[in-house]
Biopython code that builds the backbone (N, CA, C, O; Angstrom):
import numpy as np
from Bio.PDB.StructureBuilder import StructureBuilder

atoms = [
    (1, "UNK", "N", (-46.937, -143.017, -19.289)),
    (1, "UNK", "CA", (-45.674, -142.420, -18.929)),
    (1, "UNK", "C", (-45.873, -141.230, -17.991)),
    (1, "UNK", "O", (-45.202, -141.197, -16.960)),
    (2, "UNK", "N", (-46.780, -140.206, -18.275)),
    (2, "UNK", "CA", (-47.320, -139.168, -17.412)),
    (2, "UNK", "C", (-47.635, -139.498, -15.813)),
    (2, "UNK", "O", (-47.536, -138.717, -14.867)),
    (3, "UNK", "N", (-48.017, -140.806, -15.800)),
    (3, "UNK", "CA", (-48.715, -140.915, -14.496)),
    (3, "UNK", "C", (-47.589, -141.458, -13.999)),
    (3, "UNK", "O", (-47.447, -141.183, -12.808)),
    (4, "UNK", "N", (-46.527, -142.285, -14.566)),
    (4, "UNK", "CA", (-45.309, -142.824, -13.642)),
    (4, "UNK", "C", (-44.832, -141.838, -13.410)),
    (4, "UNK", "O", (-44.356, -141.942, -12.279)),
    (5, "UNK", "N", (-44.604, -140.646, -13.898)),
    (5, "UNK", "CA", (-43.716, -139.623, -13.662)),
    (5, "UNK", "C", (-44.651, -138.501, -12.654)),
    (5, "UNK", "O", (-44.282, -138.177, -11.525)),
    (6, "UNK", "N", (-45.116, -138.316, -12.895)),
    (6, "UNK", "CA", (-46.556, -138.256, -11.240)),
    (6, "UNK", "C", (-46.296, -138.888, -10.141)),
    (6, "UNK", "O", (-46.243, -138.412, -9.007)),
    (7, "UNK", "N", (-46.097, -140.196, -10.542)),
    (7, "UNK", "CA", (-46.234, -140.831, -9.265)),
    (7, "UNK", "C", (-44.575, -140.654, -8.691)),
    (7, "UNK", "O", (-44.277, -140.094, -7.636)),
    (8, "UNK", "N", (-43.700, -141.212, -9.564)),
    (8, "UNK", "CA", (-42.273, -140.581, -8.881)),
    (8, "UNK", "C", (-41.967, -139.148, -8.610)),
    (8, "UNK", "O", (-41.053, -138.884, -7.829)),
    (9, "UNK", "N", (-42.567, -138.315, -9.115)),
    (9, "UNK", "CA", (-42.464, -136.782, -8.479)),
    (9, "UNK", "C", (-43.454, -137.102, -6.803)),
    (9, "UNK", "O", (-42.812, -137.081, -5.752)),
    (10, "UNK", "N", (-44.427, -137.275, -6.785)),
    (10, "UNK", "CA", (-44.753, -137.366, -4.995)),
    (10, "UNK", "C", (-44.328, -138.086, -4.921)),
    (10, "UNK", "O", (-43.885, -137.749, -3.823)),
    (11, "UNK", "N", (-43.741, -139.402, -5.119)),
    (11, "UNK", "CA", (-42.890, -140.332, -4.105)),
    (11, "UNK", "C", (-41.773, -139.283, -3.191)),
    (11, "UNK", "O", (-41.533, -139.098, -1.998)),
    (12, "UNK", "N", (-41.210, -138.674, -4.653)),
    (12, "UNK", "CA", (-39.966, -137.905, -4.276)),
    (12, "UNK", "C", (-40.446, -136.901, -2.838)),
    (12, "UNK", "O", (-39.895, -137.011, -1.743)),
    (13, "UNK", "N", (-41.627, -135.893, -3.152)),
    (13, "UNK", "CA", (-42.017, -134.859, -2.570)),
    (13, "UNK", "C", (-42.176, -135.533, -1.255)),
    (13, "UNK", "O", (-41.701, -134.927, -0.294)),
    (14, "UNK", "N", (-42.706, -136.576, -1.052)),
    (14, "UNK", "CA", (-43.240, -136.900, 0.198)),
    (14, "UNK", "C", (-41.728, -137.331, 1.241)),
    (14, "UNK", "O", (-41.577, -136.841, 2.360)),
    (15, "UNK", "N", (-40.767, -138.267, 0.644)),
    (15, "UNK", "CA", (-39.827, -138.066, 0.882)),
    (15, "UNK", "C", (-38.907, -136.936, 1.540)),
    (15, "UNK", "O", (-38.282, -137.001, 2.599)),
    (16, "UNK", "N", (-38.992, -135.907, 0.646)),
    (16, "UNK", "CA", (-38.481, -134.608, 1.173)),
    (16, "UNK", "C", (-39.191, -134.145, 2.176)),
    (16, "UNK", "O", (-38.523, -133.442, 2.935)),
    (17, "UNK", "N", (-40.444, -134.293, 2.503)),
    (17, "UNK", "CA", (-41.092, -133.843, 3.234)),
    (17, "UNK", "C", (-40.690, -134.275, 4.941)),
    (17, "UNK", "O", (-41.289, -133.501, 5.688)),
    (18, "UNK", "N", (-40.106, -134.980, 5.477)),
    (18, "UNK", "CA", (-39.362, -135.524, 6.547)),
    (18, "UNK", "C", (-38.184, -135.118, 6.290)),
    (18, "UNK", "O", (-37.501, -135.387, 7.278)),
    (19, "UNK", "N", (-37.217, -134.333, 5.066)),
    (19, "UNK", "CA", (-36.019, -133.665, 5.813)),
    (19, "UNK", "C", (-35.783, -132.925, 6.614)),
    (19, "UNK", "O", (-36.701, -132.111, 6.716)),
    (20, "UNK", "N", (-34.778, -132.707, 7.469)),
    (20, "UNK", "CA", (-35.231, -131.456, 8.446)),
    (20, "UNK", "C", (-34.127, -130.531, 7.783)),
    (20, "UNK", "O", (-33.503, -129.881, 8.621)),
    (21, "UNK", "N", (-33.699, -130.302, 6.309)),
    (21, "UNK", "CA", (-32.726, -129.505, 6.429)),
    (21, "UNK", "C", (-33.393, -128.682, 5.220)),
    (21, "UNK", "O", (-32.692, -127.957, 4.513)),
    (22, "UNK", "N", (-34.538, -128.798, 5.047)),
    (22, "UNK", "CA", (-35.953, -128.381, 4.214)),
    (22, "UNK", "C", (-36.180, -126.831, 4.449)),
    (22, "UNK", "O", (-36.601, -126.940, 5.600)),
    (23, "UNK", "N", (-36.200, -125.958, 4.294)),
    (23, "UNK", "CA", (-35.741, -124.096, 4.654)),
    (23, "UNK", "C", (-37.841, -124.057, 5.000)),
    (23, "UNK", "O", (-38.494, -123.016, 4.926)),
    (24, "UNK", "N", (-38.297, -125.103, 5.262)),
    (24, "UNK", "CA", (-40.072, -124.789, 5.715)),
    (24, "UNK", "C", (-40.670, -125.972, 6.429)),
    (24, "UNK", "O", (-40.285, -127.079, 6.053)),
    (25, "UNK", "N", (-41.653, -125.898, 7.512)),
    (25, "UNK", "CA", (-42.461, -126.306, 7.958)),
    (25, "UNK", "C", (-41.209, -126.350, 9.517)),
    (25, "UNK", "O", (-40.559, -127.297, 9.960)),
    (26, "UNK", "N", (-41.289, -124.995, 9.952)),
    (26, "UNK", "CA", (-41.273, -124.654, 11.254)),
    (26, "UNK", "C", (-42.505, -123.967, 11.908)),
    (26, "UNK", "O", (-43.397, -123.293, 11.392)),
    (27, "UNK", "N", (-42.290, -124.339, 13.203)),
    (27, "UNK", "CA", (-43.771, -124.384, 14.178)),
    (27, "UNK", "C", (-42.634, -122.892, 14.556)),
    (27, "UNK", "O", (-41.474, -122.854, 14.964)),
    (28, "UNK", "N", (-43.667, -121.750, 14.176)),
    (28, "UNK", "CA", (-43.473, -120.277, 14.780)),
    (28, "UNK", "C", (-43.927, -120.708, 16.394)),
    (28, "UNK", "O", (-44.915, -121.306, 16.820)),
    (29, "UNK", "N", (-42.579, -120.040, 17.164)),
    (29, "UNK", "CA", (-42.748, -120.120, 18.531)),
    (29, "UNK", "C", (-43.904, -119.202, 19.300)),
    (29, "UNK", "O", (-44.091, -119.570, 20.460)),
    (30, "UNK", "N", (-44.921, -117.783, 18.754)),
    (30, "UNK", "CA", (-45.951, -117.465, 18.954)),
    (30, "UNK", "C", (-46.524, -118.430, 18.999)),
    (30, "UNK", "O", (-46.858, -118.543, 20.178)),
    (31, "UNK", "N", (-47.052, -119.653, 18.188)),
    (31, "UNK", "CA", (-48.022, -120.588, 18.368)),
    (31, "UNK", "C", (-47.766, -121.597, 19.263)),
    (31, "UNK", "O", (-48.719, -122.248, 19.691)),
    (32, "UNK", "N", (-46.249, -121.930, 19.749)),
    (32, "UNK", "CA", (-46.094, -123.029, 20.788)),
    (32, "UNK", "C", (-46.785, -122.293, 22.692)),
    (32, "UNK", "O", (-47.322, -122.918, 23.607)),
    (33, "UNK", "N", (-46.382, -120.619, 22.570)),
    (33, "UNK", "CA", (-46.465, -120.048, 23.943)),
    (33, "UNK", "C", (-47.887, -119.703, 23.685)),
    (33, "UNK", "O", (-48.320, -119.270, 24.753)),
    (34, "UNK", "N", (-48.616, -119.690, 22.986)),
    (34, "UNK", "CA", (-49.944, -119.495, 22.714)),
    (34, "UNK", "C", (-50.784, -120.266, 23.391)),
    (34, "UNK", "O", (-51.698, -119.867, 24.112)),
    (35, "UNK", "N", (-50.381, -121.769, 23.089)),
    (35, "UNK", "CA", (-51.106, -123.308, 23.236)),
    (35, "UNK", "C", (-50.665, -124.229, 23.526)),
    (35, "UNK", "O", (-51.005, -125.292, 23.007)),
    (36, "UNK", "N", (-49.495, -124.114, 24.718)),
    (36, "UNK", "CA", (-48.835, -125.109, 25.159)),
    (36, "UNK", "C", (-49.337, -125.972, 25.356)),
    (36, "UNK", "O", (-48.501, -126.808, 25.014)),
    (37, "UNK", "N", (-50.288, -126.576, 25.736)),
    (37, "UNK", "CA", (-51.027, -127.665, 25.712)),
    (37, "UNK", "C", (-51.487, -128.412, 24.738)),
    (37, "UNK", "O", (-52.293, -129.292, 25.042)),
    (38, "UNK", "N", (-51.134, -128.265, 23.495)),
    (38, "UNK", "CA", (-51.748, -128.696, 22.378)),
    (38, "UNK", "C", (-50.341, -129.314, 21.519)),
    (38, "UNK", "O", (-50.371, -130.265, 20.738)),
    (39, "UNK", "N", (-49.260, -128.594, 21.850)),
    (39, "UNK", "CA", (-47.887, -129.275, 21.912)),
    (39, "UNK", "C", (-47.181, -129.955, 22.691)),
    (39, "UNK", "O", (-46.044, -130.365, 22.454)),
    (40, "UNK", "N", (-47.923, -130.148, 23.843)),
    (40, "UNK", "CA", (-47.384, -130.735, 25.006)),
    (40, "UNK", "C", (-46.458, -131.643, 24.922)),
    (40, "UNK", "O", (-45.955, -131.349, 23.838)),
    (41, "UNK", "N", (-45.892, -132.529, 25.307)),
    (41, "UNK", "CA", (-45.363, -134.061, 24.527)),
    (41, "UNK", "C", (-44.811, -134.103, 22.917)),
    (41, "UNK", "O", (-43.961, -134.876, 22.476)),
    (42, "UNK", "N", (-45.593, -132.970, 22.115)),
    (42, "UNK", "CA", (-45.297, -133.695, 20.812)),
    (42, "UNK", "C", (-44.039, -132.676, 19.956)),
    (42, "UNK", "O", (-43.794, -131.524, 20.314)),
    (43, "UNK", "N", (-43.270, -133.437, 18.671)),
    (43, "UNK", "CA", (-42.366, -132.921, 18.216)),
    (43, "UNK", "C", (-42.034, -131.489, 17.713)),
    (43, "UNK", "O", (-43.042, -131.261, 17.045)),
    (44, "UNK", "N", (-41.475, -130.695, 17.642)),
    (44, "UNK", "CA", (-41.703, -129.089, 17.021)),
    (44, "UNK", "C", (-40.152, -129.298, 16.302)),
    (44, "UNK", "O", (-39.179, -129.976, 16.633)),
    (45, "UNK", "N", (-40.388, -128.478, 15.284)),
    (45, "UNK", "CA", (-39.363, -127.938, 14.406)),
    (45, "UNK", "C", (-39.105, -126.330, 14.571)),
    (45, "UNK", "O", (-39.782, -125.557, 13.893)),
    (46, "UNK", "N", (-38.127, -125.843, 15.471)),
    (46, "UNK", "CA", (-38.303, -124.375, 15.217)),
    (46, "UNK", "C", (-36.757, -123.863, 14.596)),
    (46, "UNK", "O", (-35.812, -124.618, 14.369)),
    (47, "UNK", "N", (-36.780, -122.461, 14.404)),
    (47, "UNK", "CA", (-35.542, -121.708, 13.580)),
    (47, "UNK", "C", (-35.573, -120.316, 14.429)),
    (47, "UNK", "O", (-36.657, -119.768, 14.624)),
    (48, "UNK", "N", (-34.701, -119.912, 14.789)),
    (48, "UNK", "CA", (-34.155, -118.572, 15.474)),
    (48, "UNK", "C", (-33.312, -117.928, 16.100)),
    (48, "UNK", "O", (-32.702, -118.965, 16.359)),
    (49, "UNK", "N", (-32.505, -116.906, 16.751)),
    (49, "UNK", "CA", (-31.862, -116.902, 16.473)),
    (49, "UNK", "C", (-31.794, -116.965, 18.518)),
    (49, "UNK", "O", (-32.773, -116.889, 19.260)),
    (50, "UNK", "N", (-30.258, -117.127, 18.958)),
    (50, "UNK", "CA", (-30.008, -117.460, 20.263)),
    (50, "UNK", "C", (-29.701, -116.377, 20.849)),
    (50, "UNK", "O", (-28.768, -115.738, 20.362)),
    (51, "UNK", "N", (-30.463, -115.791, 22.192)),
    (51, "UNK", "CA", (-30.378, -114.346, 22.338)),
    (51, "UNK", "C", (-29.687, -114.694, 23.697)),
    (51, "UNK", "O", (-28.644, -114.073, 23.491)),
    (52, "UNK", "N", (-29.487, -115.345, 25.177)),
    (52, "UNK", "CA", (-29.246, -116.073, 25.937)),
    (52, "UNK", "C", (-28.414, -117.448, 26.507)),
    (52, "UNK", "O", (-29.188, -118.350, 26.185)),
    (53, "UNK", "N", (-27.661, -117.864, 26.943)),
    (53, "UNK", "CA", (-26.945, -118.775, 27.296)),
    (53, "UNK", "C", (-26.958, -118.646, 28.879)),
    (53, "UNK", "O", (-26.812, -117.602, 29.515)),
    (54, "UNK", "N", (-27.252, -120.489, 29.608)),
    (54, "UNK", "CA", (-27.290, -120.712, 30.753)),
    (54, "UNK", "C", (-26.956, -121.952, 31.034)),
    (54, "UNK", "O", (-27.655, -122.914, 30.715)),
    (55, "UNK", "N", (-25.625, -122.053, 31.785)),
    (55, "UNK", "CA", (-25.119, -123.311, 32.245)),
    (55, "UNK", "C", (-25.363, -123.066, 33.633)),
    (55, "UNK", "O", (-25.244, -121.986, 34.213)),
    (56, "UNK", "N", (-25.891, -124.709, 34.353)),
    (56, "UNK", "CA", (-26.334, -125.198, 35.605)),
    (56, "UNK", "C", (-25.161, -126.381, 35.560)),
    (56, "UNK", "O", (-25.357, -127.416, 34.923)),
    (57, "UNK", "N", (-23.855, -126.124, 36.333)),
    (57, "UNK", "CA", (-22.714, -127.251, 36.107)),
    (57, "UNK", "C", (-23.071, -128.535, 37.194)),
    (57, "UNK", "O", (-22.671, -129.678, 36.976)),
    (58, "UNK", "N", (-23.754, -128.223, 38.205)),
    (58, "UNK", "CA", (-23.908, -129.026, 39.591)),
    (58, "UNK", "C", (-24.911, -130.399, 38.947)),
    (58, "UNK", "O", (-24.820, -131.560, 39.348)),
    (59, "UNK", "N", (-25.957, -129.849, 37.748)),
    (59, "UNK", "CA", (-26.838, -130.829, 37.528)),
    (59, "UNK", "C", (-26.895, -131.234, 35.667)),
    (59, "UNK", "O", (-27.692, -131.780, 34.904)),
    (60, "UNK", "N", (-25.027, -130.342, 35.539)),
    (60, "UNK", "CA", (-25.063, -130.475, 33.992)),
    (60, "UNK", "C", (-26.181, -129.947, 33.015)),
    (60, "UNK", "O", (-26.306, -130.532, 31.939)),
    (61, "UNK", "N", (-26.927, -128.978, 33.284)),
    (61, "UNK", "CA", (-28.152, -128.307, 32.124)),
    (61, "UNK", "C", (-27.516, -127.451, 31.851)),
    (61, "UNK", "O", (-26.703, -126.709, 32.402)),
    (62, "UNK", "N", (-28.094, -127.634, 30.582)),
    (62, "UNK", "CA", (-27.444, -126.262, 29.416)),
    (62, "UNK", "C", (-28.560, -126.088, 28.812)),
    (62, "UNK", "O", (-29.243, -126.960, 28.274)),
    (63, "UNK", "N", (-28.883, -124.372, 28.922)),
    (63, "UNK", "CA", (-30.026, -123.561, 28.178)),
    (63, "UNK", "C", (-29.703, -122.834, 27.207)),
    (63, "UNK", "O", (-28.535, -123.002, 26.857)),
    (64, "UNK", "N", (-30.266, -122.101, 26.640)),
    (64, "UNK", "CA", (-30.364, -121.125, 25.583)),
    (64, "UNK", "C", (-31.928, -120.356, 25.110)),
    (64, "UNK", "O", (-32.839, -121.016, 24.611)),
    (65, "UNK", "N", (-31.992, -119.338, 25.291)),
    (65, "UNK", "CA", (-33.161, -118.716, 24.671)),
    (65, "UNK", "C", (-33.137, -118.651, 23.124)),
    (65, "UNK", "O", (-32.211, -118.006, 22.632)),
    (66, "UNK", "N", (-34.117, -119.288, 22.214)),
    (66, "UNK", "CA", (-34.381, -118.844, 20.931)),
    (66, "UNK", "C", (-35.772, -117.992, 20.896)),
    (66, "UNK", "O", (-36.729, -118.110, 21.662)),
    (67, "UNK", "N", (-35.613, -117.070, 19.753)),
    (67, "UNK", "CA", (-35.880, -115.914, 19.573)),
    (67, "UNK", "C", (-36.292, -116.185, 17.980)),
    (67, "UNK", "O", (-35.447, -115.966, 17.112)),
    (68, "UNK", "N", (-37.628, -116.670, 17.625)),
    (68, "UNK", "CA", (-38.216, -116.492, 15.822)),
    (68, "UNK", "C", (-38.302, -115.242, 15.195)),
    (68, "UNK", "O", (-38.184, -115.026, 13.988)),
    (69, "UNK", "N", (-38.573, -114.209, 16.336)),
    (69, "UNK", "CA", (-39.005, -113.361, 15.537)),
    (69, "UNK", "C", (-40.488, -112.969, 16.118)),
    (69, "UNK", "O", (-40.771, -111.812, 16.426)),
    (70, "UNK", "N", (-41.440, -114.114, 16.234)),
    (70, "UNK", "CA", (-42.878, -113.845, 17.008)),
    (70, "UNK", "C", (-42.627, -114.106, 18.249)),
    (70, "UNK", "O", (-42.937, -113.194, 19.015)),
    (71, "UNK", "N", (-42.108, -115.166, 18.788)),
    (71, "UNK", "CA", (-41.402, -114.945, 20.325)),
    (71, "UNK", "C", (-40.230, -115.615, 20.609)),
    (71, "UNK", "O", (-39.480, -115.947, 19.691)),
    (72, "UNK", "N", (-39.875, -115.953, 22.227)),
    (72, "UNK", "CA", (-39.337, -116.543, 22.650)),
    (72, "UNK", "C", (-39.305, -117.708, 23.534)),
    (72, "UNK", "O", (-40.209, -117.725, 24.369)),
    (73, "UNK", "N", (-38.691, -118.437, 23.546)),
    (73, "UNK", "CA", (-38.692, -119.811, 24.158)),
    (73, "UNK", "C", (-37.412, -120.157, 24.567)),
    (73, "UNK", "O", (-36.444, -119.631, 24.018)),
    (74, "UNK", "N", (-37.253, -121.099, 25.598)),
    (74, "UNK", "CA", (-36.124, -121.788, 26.203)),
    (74, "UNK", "C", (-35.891, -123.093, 25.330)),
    (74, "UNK", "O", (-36.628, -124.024, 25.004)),
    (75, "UNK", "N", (-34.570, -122.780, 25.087)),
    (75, "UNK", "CA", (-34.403, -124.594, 24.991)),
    (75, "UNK", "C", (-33.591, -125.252, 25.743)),
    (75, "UNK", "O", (-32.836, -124.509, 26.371)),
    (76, "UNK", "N", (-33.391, -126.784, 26.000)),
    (76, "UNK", "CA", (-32.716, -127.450, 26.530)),
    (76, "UNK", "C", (-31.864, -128.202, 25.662)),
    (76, "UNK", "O", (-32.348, -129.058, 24.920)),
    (77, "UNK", "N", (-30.113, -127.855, 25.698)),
    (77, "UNK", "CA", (-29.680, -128.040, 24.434)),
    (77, "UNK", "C", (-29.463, -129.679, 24.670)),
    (77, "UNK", "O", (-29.200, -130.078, 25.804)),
    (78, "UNK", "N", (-29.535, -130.241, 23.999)),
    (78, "UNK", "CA", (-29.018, -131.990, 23.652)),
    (78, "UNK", "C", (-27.834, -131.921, 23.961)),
    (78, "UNK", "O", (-27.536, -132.421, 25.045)),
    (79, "UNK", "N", (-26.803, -131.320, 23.182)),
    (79, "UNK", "CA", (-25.130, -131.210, 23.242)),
    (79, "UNK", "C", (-24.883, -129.887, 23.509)),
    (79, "UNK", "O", (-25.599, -129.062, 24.076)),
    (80, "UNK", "N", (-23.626, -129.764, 22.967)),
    (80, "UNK", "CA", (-22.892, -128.164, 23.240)),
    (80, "UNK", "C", (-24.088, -127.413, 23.027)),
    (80, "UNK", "O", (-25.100, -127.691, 22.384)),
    (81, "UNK", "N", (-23.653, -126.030, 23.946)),
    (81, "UNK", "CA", (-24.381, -124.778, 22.998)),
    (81, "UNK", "C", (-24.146, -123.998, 22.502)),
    (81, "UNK", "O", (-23.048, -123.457, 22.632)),
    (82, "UNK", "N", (-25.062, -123.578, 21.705)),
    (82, "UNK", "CA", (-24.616, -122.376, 20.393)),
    (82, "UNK", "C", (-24.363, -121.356, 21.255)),
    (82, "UNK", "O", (-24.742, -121.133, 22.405)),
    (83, "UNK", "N", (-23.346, -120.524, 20.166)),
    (83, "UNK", "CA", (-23.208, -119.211, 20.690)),
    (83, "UNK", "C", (-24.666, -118.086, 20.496)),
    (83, "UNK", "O", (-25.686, -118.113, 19.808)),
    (84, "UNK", "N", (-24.170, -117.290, 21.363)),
    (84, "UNK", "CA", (-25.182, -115.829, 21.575)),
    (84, "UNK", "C", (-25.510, -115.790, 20.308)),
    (84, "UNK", "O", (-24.750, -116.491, 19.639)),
    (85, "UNK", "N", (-26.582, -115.097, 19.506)),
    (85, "UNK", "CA", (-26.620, -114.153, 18.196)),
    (85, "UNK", "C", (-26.615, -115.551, 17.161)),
    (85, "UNK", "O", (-26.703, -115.246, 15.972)),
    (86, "UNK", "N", (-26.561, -116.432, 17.329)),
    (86, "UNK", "CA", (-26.073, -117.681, 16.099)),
    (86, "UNK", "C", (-27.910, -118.019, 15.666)),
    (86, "UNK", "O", (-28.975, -118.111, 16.276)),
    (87, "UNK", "N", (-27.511, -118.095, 14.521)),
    (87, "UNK", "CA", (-29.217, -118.881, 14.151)),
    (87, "UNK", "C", (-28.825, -120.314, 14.175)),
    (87, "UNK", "O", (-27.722, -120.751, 13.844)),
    (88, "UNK", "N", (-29.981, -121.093, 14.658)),
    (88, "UNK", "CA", (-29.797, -122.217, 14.857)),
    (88, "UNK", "C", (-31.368, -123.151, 14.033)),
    (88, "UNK", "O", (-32.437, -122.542, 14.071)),
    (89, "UNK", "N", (-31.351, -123.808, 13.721)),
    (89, "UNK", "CA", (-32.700, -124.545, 13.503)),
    (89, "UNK", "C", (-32.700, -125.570, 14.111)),
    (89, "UNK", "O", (-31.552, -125.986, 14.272)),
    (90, "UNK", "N", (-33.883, -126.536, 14.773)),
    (90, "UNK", "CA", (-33.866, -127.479, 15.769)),
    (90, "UNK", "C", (-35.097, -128.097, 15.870)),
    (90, "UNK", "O", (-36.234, -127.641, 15.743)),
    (91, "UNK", "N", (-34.497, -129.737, 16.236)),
    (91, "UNK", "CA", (-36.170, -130.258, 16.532)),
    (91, "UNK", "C", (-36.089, -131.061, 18.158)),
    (91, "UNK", "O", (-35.158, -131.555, 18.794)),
    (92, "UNK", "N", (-36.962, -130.961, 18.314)),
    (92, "UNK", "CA", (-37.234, -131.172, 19.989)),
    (92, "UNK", "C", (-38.457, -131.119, 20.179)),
    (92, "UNK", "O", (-39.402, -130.784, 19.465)),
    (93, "UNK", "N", (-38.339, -131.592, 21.532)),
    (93, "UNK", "CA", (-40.155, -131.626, 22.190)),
    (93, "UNK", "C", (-40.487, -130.553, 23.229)),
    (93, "UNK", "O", (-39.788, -129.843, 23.952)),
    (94, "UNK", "N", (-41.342, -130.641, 23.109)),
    (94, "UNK", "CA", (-42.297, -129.625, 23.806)),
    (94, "UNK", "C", (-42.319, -129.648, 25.086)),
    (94, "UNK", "O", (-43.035, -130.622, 25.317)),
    (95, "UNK", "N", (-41.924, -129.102, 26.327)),
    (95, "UNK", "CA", (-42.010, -129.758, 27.796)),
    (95, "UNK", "C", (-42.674, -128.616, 28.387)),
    (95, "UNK", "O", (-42.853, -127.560, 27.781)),
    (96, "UNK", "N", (-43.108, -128.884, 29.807)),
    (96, "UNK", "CA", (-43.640, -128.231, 30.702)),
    (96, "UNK", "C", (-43.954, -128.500, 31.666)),
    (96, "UNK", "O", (-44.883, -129.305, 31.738)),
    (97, "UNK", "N", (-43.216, -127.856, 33.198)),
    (97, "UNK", "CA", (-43.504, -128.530, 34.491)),
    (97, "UNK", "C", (-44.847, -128.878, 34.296)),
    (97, "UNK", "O", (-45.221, -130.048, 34.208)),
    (98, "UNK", "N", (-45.674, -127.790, 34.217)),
    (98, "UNK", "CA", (-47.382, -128.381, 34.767)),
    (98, "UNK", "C", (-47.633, -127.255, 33.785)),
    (98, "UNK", "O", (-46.880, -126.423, 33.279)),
    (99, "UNK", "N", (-49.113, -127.524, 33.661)),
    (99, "UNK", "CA", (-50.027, -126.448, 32.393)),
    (99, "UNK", "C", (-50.940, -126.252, 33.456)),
    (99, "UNK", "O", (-51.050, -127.207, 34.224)),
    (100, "UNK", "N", (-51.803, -124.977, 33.749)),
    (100, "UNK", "CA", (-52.940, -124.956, 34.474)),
    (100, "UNK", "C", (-53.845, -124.042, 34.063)),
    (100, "UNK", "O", (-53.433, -122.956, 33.655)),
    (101, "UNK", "N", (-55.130, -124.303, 34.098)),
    (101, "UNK", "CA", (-55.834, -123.346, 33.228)),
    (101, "UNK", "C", (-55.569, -123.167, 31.587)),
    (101, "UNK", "O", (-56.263, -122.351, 30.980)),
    (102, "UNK", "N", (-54.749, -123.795, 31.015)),
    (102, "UNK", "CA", (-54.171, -123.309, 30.150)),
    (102, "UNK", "C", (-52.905, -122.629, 29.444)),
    (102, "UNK", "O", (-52.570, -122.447, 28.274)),
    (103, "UNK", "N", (-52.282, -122.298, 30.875)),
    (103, "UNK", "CA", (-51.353, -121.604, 31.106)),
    (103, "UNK", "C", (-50.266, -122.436, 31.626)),
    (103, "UNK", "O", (-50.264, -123.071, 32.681)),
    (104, "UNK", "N", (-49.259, -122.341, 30.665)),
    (104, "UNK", "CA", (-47.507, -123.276, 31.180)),
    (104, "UNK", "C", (-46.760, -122.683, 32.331)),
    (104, "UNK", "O", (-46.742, -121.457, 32.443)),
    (105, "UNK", "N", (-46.314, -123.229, 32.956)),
    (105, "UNK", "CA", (-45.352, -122.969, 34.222)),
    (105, "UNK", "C", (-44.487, -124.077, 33.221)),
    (105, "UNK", "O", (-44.715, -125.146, 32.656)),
    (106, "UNK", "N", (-43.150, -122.942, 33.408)),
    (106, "UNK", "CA", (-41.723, -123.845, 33.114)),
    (106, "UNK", "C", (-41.281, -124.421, 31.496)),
    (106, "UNK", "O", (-40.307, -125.146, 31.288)),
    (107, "UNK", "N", (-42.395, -123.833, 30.246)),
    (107, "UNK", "CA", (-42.638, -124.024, 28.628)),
    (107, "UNK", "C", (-41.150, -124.489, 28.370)),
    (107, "UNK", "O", (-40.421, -123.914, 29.178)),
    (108, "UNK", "N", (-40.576, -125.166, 27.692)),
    (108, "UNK", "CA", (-39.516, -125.410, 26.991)),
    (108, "UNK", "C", (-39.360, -126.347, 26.065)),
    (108, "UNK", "O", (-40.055, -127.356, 26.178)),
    (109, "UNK", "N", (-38.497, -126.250, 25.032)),
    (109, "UNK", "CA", (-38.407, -127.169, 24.212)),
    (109, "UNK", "C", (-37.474, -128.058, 24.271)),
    (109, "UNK", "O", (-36.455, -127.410, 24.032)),
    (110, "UNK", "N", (-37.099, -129.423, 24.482)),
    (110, "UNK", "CA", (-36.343, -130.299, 24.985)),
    (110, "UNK", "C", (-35.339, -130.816, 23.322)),
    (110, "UNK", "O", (-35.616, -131.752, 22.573)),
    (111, "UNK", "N", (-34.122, -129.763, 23.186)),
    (111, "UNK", "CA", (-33.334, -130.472, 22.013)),
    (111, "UNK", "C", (-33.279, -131.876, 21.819)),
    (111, "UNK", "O", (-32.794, -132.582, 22.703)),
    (112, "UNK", "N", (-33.828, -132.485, 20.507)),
    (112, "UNK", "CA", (-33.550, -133.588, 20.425)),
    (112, "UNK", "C", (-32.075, -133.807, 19.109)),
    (112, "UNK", "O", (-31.206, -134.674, 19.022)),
    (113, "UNK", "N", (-32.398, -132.471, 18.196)),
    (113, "UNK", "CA", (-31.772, -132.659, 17.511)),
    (113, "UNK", "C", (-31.686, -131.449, 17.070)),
    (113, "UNK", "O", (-32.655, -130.770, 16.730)),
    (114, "UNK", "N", (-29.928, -130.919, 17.032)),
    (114, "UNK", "CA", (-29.463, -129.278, 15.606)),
    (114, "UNK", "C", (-29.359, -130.094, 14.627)),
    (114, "UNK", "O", (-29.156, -131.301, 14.493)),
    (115, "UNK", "N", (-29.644, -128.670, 13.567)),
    (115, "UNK", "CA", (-29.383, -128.836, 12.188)),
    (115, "UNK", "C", (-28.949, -127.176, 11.591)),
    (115, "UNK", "O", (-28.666, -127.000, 10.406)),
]
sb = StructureBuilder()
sb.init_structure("model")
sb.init_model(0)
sb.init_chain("A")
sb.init_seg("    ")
for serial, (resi, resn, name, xyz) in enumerate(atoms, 1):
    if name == "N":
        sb.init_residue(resn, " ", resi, " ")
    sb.init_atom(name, np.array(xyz, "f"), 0.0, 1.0, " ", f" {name:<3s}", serial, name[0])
structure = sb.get_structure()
């Protein structure tokens, strides 16, 4: 009985572990501007709060700066955007015109999805 109930507690855990409405396992934006290259392409979960708003109407882009706390980053919103000052949590990808040396020209995170 112990071990079924083991085993349905991590079934459960692992489960939860892919919610995104889970209050942990955000990628602190210090570590994305750190090592852009190591996130390049791949998914990030971040949380912070929106210090910035930038509409481009001619080519339809909509920005926003988020702000963790360790730094800042651009995002590219999917849909509407949040207001100024709003905390937002979000998952998206990692973009960047070109990396050189190590170093990003153009870092942003491409909204795929608020929560």
């Amino acid at each position: 009985m112990k071990k079924m109930l083991l085993g349905v507690a991590l079934i459960n855990l692992l489960a939860l572990s892919g919610c995104d409405y889970l209050p942990f396992g955000f990628t602190p934006v210090k570590e994305i501007v750190a090592s852009p290259a190591q996130f390049e392409g791949k998914e990030v979960r971040v949380k912070g709060k929106v210090k910035d708003i930038t509409k481009v109407p001619l080519i339809d882009l909509k920005l926003y700066v988020l702000d963790d706390g360790s730094g800042k980053v651009t995002v590219v919103a999917g849909e509407g955007l949040p207001a100024v000052n709003e905390t937002v949590s979000l998952k998206g990808v990692v973009e960047s015109m070109a990396i050189m040396g190590g170093e990003s020209i153009g870092l942003h995170i491409k909204e795929t999805k608020r929560f």
